[in-house]
C-alpha positions in Angstrom: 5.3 39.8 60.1 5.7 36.2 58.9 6.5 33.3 60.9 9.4 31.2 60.6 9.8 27.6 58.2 13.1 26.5 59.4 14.6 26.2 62.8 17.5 28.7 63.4 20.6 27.1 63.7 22.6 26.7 67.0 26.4 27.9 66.5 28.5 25.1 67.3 30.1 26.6 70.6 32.5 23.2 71.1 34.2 24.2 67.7 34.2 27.9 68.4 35.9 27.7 71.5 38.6 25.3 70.1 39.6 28.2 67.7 39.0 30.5 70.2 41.4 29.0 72.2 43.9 27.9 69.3 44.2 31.5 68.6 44.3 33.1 72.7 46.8 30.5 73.0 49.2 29.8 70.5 52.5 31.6 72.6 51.8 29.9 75.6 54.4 27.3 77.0 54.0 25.1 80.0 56.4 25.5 83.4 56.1 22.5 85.9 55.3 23.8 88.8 55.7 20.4 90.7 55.6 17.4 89.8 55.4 14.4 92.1 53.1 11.3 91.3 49.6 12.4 91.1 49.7 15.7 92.7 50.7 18.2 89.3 50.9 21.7 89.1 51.3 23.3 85.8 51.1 26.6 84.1 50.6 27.4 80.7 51.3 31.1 80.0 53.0 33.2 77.2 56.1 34.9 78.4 55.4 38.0 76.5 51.7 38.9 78.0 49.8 37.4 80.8 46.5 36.8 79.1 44.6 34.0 79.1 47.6 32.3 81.1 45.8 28.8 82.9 47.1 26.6 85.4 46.6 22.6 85.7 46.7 21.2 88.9 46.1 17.6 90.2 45.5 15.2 93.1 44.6 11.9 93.7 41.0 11.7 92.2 40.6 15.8 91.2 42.0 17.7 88.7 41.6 22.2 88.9 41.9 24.8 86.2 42.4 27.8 87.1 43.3 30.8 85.1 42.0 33.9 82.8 39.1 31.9 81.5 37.2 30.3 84.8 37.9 27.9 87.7 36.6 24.6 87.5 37.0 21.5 89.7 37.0 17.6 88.3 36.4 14.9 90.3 36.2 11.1 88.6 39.4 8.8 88.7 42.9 8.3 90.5 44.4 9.9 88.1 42.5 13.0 85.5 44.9 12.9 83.3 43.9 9.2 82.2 40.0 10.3 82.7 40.9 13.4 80.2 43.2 11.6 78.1 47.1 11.7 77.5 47.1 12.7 73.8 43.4 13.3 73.3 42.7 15.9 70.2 38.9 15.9 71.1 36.8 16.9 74.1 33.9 15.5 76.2 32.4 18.5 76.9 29.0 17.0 78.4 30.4 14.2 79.8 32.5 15.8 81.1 30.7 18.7 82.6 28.9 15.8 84.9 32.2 15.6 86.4 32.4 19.3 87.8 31.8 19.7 91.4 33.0 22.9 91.8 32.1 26.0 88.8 29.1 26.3 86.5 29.6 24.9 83.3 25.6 26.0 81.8 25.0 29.3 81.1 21.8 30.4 79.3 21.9 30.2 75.8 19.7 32.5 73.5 19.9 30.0 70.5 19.4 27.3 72.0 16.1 29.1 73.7 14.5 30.5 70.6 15.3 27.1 68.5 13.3 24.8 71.2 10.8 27.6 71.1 10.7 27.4 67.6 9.9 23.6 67.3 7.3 23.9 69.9 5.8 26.3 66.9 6.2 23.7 64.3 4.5 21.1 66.3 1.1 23.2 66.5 0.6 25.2 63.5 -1.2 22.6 61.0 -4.2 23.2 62.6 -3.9 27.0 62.3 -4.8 29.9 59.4 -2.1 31.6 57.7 -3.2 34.5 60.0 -3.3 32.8 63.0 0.4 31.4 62.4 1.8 34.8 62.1 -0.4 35.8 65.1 0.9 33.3 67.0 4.7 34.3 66.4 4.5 37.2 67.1 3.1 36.7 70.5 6.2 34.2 71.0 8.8 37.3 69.8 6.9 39.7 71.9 6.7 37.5 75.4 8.9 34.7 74.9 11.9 35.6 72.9 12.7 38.9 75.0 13.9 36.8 77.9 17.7 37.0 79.0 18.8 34.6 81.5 17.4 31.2 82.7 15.3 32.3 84.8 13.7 35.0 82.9 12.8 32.6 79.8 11.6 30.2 82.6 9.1 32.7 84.1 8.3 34.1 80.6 7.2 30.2 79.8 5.4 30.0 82.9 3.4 32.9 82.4 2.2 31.9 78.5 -1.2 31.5 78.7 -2.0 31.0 74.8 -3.8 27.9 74.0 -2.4 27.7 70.5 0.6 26.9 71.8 0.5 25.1 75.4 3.7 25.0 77.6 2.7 23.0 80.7 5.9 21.1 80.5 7.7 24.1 79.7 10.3 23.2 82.8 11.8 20.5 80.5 12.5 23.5 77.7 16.1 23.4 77.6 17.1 27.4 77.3 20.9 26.1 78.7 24.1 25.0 76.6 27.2 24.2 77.8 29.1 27.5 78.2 32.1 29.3 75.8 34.1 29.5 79.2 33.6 26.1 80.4 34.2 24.8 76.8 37.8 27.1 76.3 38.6 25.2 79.7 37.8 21.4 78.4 40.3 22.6 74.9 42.5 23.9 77.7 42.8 20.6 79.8 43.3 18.2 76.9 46.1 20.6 75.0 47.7 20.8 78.5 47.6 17.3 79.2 48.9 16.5 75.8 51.7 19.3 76.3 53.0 17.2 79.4 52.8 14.0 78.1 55.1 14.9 75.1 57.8 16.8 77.6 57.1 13.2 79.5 58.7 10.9 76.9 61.4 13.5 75.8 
C-alpha cells in the first residue's frame, strides 16, 4: 500500500445541486397562494407530477421553504426576498446558512473528512521513512477513514493515539459541508424569488 501525494478533491456540491435542481425542476410553475405585503405564499410545482414540488412562504423578518427537498426557516431582514435577492443568479450558501434557525443545513461529508485528514498527513511526513509513510496511512484508512457520520469521525480522532501524526486539536477538523438538501433549497429560494419578481413587473 502506498500513501497518497495529492489531496483528493472535494466535488463542488453548490454547482451540483444547481444542476441538480435545474434538471428536478425544469416543469415546475409558480401559483400565488397569497399575496399581501410581506406575508407570501408560493408554490412551485409541475402540474404533471408532484415531485420535488416546494413552497415559499414569507413574513415580516422570516422567510420558509418547505417542500420534497427539506424545511428550512430564515430569519435576517423585513423583507427575505431583498436579503435573498430579487433577480439573483447566484447563492450564498454559507452565509446564508448562518441565517437558518429552524433545519440543519451540515451534514457530514466524507470528502471533506478524508481531505482535512489527508493534509494533516502532508504536514508530518518529511520527517518519516518511505516505510513509515505508508505505515502511517494505512493506520489512517484502517481507523480514521472508516468513520460515517460526525460523530463517528469525531470519536475515531479522539481515539488516535499515533505520535506520528498527533490530533489534539482534532475538534477543529472540519468533517461537515454544507448539505446537497440545504444547497437544492438555497437554488430553490433564489429561482423562486426571481420567478415572482418577473410575474411582478408583467
Amino acid at each position: 500500500m502506498t500513501h497518497p501525494t495529492a489531496l483528493p478533491v472535494v466535488p463542488d456540491r453548490t454547482a451540483i445541486s444547481r444542476d441538480r435542481f435545474a434538471e428536478a425542476t425544469a416543469g415546475h410553475q409558480m401559483t400565488v397562494l397569497h399575496d399581501d405585503g410581506l406575508y407570501r405564499h408560493l408554490r412551485f410545482r409541475n402540474p404533471n407530477r408532484g415531485e420535488y414540488w416546494y413552497d415559499l412562504i414569507t413574513a415580516p423578518g422570516t422567510l420558509t421553504i418547505t417542500g420534497d427537498m427539506g424545511d428550512f426557516l430564515f430569519r435576517r431582514v423585513e423583507d427575505m426576498f431583498d436579503f435573498f435577492g430579487r433577480r439573483s443568479a447566484t447563492i450564498n450558501g454559507h452565509y446564508w446558512a448562518q441565517k437558518v434557525i429552524a433545519g440543519t443545513p451540515h451534514e457530514f461529508d466524507a470528502d471533506v473528512y478524508k481531505q482535512n485528514l489527508t493534509q494533516e498527513f502532508f504536514d508530518v511526513i518529511d520527517g518519516l521513512s518511505h516505510a513509515d509513510r505508508d505505515d502511517l496511512w494505512e493506520a489512517i484508512e484502517w481507523q480514521l477513514f472508516t468513520a460515517e457520520s460526525a460523530e463517528s469521525a469525531h470519536i475515531a480522532m479522539s481515539e488516535w493515539d499515533d505520535s506520528r501524526m498527533p490530533l489534539e486539536d482534532s475538534f477543529e477538523i472540519e468533517v461537515t459541508s454544507l448539505s446537497t438538501t440545504f444547497l437544492w433549497c438555497c437554488w430553490a429560494i433564489v429561482t423562486g424569488i426571481a420567478t415572482y419578481t418577473d410575474a411582478q413587473r408583467r
